[in-house]
PDB file of N, CA, C, O and CB in Angstrom:
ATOM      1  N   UNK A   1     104.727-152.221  99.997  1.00  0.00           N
ATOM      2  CA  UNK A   1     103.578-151.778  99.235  1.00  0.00           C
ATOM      3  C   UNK A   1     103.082-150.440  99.776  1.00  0.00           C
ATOM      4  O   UNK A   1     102.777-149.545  98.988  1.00  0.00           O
ATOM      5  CB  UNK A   1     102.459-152.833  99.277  1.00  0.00           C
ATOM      6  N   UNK A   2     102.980-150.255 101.261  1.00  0.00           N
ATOM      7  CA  UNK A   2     102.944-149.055 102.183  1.00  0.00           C
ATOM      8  C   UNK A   2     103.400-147.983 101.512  1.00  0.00           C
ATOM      9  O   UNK A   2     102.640-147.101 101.113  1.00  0.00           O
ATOM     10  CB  UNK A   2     103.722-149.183 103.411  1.00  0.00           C
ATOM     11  N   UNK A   3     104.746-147.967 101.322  1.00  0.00           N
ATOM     12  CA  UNK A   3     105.897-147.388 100.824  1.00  0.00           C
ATOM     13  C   UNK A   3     105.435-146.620  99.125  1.00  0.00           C
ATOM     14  O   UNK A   3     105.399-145.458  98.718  1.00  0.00           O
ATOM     15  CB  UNK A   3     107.152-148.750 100.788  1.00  0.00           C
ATOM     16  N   UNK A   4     105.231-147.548  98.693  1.00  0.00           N
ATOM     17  CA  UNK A   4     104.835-147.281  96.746  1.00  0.00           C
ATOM     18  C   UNK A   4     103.559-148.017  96.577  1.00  0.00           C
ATOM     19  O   UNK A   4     103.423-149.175  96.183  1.00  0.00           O
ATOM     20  CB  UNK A   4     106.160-148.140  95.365  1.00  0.00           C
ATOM     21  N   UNK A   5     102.898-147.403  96.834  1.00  0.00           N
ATOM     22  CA  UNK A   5     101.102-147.348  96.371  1.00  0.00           C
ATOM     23  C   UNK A   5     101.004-147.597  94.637  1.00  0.00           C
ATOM     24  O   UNK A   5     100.746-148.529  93.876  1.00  0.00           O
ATOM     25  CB  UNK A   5     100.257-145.395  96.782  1.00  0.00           C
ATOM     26  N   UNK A   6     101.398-146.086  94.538  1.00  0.00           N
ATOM     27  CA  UNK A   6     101.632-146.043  93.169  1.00  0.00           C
ATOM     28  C   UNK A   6     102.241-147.310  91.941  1.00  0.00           C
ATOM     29  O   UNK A   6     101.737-147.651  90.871  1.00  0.00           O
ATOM     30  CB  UNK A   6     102.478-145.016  93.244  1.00  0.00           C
ATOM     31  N   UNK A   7     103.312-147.711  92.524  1.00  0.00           N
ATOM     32  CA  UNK A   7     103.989-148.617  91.728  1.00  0.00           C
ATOM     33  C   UNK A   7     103.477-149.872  92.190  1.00  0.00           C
ATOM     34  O   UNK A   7     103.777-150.762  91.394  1.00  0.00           O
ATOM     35  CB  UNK A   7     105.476-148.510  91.791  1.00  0.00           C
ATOM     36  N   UNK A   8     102.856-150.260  93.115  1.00  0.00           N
ATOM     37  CA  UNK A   8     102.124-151.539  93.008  1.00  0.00           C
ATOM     38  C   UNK A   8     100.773-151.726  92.608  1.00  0.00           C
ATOM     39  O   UNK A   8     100.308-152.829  92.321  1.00  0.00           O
ATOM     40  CB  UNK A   8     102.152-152.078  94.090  1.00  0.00           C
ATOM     41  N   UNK A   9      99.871-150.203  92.578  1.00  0.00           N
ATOM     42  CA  UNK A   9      99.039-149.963  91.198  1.00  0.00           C
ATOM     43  C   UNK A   9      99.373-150.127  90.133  1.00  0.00           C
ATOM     44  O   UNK A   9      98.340-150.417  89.531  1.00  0.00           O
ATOM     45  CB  UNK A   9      98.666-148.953  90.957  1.00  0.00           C
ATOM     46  N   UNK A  10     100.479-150.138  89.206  1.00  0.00           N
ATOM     47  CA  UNK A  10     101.280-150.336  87.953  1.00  0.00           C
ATOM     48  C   UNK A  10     101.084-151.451  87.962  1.00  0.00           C
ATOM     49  O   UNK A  10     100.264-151.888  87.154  1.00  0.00           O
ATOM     50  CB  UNK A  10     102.657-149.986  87.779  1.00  0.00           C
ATOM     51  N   UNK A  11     101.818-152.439  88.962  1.00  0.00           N
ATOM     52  CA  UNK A  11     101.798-153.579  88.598  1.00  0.00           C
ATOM     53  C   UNK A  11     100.680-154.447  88.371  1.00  0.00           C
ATOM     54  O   UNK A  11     100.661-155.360  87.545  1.00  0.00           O
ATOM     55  CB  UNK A  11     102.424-153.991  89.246  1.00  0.00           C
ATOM     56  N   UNK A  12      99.264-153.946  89.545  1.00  0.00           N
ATOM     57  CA  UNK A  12      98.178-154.744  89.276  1.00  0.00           C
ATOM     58  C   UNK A  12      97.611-154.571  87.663  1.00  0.00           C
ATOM     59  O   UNK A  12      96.653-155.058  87.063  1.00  0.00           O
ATOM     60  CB  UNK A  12      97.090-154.360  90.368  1.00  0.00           C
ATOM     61  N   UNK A  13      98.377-153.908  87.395  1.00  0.00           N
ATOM     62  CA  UNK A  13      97.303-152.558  85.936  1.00  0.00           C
ATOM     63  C   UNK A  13      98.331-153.520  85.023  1.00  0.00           C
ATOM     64  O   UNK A  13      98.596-152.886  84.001  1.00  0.00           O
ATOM     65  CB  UNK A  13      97.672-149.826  85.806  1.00  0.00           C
ATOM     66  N   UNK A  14      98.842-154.508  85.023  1.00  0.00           N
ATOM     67  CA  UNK A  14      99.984-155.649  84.358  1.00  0.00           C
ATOM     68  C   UNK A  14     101.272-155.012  83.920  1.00  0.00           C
ATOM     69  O   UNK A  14     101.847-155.606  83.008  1.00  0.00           O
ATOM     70  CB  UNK A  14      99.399-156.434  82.936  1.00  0.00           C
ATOM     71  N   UNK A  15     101.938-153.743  84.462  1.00  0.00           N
ATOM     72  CA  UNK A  15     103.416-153.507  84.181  1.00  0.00           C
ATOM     73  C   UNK A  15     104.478-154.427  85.229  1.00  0.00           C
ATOM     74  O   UNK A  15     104.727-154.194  86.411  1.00  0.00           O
ATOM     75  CB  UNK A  15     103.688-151.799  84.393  1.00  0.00           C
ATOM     76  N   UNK A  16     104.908-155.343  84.515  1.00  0.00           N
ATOM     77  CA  UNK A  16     105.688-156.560  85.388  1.00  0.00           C
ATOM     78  C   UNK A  16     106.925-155.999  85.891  1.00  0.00           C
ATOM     79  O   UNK A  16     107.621-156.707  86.618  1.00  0.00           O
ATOM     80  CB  UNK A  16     106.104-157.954  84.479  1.00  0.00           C
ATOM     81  N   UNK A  17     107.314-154.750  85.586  1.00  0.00           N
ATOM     82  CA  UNK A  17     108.944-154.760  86.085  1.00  0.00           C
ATOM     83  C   UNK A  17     108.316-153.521  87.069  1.00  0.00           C
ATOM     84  O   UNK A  17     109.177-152.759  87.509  1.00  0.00           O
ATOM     85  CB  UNK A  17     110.574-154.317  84.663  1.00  0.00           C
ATOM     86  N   UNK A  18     106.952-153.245  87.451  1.00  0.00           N
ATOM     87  CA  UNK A  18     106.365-152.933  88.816  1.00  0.00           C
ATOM     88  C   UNK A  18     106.745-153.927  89.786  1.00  0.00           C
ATOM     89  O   UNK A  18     107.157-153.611  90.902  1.00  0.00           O
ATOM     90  CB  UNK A  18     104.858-152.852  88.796  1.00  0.00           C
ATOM     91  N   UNK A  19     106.678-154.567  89.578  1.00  0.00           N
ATOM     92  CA  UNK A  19     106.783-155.979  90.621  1.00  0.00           C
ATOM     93  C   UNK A  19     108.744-156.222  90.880  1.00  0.00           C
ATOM     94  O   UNK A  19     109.441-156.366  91.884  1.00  0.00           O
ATOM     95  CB  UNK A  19     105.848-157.825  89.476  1.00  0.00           C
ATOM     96  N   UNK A  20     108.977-156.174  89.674  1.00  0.00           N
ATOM     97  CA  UNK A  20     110.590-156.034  89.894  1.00  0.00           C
ATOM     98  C   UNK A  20     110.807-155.210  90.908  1.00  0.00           C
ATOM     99  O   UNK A  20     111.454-155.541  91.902  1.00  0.00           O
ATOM    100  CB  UNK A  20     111.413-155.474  88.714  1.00  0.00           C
ATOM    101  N   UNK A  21     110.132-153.746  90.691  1.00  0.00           N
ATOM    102  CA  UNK A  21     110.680-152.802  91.407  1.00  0.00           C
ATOM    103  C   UNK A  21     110.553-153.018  92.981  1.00  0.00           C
ATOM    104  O   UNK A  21     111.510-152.875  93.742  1.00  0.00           O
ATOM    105  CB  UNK A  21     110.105-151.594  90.963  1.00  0.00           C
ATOM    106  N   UNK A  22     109.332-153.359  93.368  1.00  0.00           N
ATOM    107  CA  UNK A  22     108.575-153.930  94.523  1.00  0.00           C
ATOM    108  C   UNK A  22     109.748-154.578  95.084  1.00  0.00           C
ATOM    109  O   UNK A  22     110.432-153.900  95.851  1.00  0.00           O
ATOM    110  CB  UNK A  22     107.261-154.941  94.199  1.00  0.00           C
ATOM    111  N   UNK A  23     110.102-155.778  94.835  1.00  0.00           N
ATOM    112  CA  UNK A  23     110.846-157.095  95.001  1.00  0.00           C
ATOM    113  C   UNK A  23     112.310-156.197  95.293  1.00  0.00           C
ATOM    114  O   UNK A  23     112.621-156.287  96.481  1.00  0.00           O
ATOM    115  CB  UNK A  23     110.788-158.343  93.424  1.00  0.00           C
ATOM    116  N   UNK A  24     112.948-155.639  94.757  1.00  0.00           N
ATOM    117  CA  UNK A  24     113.952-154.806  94.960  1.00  0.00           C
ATOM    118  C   UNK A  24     114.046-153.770  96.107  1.00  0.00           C
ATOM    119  O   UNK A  24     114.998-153.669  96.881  1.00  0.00           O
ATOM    120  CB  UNK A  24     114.036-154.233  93.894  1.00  0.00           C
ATOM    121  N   UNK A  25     112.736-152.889  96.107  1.00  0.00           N
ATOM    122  CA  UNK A  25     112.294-152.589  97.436  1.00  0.00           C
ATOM    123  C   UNK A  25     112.700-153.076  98.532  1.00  0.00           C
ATOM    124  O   UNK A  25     113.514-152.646  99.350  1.00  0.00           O
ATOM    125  CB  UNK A  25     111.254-152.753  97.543  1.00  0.00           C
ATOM    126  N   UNK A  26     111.837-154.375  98.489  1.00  0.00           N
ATOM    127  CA  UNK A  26     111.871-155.334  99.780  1.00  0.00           C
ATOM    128  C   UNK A  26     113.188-155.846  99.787  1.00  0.00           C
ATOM    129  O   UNK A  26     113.370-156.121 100.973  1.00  0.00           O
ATOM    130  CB  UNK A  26     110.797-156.592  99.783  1.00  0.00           C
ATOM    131  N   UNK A  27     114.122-156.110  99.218  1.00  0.00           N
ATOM    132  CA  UNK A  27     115.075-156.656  99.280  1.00  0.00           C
ATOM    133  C   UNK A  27     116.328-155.590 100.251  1.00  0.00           C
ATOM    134  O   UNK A  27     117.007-155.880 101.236  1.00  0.00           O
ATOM    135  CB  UNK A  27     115.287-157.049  97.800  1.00  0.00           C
ATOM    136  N   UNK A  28     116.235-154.419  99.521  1.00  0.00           N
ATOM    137  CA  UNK A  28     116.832-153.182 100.162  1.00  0.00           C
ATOM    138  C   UNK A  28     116.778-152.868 101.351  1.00  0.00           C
ATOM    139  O   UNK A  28     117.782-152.568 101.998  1.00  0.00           O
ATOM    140  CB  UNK A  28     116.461-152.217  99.736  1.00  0.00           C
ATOM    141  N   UNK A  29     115.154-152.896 101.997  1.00  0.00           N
ATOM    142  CA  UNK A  29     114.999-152.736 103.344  1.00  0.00           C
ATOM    143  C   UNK A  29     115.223-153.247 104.119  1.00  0.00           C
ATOM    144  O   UNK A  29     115.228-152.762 105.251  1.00  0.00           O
ATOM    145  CB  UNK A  29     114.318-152.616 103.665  1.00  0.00           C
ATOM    146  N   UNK A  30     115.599-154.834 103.764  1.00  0.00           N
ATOM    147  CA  UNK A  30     115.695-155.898 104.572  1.00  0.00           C
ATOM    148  C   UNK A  30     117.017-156.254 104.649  1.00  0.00           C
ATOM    149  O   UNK A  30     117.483-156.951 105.550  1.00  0.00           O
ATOM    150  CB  UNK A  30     114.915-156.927 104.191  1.00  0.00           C
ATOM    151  N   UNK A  31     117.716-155.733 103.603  1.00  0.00           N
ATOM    152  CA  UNK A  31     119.566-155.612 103.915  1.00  0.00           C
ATOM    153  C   UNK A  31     120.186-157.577 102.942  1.00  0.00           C
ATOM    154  O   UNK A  31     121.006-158.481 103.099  1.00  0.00           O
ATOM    155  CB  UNK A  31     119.992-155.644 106.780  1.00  0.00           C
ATOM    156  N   UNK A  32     119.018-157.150 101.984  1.00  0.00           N
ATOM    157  CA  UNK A  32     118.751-158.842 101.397  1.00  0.00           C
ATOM    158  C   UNK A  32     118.616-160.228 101.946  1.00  0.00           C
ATOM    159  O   UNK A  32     118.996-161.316 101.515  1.00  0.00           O
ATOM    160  CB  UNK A  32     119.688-159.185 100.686  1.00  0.00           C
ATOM    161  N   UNK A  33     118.023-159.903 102.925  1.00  0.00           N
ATOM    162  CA  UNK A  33     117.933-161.254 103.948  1.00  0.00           C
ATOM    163  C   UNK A  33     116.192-161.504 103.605  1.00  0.00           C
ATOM    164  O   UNK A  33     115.716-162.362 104.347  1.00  0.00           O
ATOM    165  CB  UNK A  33     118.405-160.831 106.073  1.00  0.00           C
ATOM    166  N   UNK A  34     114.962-160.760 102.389  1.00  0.00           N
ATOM    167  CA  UNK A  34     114.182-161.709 102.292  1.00  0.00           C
ATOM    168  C   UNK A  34     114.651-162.486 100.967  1.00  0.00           C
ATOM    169  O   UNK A  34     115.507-162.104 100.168  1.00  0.00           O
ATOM    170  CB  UNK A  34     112.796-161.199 102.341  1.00  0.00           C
ATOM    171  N   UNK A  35     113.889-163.668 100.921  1.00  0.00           N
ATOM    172  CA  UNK A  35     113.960-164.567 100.126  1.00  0.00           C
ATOM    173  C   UNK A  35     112.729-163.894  98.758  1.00  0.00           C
ATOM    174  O   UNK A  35     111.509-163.745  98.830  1.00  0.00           O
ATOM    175  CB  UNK A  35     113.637-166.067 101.032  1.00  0.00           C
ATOM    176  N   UNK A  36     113.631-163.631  97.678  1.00  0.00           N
ATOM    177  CA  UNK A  36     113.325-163.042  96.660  1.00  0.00           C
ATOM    178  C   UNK A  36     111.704-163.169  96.024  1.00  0.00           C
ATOM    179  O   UNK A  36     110.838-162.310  95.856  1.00  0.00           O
ATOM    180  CB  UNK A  36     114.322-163.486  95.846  1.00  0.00           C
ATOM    181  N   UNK A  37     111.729-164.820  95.729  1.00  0.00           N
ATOM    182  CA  UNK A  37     111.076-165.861  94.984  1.00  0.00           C
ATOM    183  C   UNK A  37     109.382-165.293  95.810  1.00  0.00           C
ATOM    184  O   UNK A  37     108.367-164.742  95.385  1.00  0.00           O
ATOM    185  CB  UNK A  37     111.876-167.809  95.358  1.00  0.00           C
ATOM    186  N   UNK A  38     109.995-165.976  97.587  1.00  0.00           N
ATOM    187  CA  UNK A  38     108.706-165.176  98.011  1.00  0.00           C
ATOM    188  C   UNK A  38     108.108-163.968  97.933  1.00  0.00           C
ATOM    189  O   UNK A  38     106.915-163.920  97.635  1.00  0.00           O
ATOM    190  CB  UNK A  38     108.632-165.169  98.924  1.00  0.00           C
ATOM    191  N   UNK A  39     108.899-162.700  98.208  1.00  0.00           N
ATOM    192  CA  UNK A  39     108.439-161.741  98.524  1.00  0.00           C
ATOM    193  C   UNK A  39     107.746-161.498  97.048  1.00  0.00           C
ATOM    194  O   UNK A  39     106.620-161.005  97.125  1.00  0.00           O
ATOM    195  CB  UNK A  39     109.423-160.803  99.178  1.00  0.00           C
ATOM    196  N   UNK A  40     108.303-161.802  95.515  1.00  0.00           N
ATOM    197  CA  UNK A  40     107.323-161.907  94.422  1.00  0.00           C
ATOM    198  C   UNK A  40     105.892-162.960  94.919  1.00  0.00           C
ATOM    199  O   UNK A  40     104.848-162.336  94.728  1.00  0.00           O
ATOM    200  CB  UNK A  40     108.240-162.592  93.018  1.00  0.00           C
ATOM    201  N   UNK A  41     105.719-163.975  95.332  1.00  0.00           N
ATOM    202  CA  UNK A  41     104.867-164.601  94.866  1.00  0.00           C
ATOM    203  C   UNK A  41     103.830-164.285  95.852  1.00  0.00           C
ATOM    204  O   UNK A  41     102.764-164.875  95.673  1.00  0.00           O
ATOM    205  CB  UNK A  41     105.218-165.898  94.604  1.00  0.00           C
ATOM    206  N   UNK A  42     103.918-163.265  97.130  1.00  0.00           N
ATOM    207  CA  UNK A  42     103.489-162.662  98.065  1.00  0.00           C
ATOM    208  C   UNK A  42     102.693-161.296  97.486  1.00  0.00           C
ATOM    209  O   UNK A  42     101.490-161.111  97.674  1.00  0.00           O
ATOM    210  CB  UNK A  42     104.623-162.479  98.972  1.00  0.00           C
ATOM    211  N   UNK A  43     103.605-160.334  96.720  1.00  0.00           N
ATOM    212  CA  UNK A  43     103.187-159.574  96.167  1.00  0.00           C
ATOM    213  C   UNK A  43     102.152-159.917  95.213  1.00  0.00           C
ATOM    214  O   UNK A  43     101.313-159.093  94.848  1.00  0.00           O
ATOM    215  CB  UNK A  43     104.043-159.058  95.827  1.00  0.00           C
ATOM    216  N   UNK A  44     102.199-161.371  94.713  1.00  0.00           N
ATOM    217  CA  UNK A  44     101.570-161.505  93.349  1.00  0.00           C
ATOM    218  C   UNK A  44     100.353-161.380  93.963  1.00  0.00           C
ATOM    219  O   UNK A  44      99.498-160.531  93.712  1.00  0.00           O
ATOM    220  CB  UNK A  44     101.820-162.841  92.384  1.00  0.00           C
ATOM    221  N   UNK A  45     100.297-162.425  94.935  1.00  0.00           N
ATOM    222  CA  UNK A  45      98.894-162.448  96.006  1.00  0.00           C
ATOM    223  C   UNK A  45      98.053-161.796  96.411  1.00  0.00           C
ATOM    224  O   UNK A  45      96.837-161.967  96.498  1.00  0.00           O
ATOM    225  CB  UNK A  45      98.964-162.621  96.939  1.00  0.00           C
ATOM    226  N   UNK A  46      99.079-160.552  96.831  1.00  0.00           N
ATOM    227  CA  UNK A  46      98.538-159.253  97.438  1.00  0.00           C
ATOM    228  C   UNK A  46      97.641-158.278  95.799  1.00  0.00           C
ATOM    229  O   UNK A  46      97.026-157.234  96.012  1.00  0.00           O
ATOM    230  CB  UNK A  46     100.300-158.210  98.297  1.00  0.00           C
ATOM    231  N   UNK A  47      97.746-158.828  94.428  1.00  0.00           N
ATOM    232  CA  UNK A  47      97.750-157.955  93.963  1.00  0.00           C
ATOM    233  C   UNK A  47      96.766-158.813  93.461  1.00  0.00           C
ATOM    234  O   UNK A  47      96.477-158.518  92.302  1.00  0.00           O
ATOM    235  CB  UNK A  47      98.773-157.264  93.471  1.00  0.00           C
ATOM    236  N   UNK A  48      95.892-160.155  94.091  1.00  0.00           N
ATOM    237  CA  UNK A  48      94.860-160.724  93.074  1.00  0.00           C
ATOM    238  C   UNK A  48      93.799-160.412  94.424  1.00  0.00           C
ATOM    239  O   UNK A  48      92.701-160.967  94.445  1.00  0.00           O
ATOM    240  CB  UNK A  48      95.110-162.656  92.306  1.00  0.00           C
ATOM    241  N   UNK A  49      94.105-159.734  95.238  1.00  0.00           N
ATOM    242  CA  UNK A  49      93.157-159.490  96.339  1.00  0.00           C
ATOM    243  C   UNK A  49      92.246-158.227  95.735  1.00  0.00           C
ATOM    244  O   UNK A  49      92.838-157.208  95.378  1.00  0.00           O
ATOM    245  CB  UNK A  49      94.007-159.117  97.859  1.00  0.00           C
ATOM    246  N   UNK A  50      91.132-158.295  95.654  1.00  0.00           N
ATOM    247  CA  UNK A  50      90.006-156.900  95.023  1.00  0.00           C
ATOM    248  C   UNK A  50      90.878-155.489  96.224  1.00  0.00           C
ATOM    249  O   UNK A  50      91.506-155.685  97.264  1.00  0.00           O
ATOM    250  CB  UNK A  50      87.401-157.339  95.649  1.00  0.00           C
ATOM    251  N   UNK A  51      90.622-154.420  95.659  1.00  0.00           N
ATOM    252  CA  UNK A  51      91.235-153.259  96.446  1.00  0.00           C
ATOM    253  C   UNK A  51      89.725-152.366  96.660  1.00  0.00           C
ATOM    254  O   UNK A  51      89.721-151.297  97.272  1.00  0.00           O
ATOM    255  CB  UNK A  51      92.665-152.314  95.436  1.00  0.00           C
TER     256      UNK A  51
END
């Protein structure tokens, strides 16, 4: 999220394939060793928190 401010503003603002992108992110950096499902339902979390 550090990383793309921007695009996880998109997503709170309801563009869902923001969150794709996110999730893909994280997946990349991590060499695909996080678990997908979470790192969405983590993000989702992070994005019902007031900013």
């Amino acid at each position: 999220v550090s990383e793309n401010p921007s695009v996880f503003e998109e997503y709170r603002q309801g563009k869902e394939r923001a969150l794709n992108f996110l999730v893909g992110a994280v997946m990349k950096k991590t060499k695909g060793r996080a678990d997908a499902g979470k790192v969405k339902e983590m993000l989702k979390g992070m994005a019902d928190v007031p900013h």
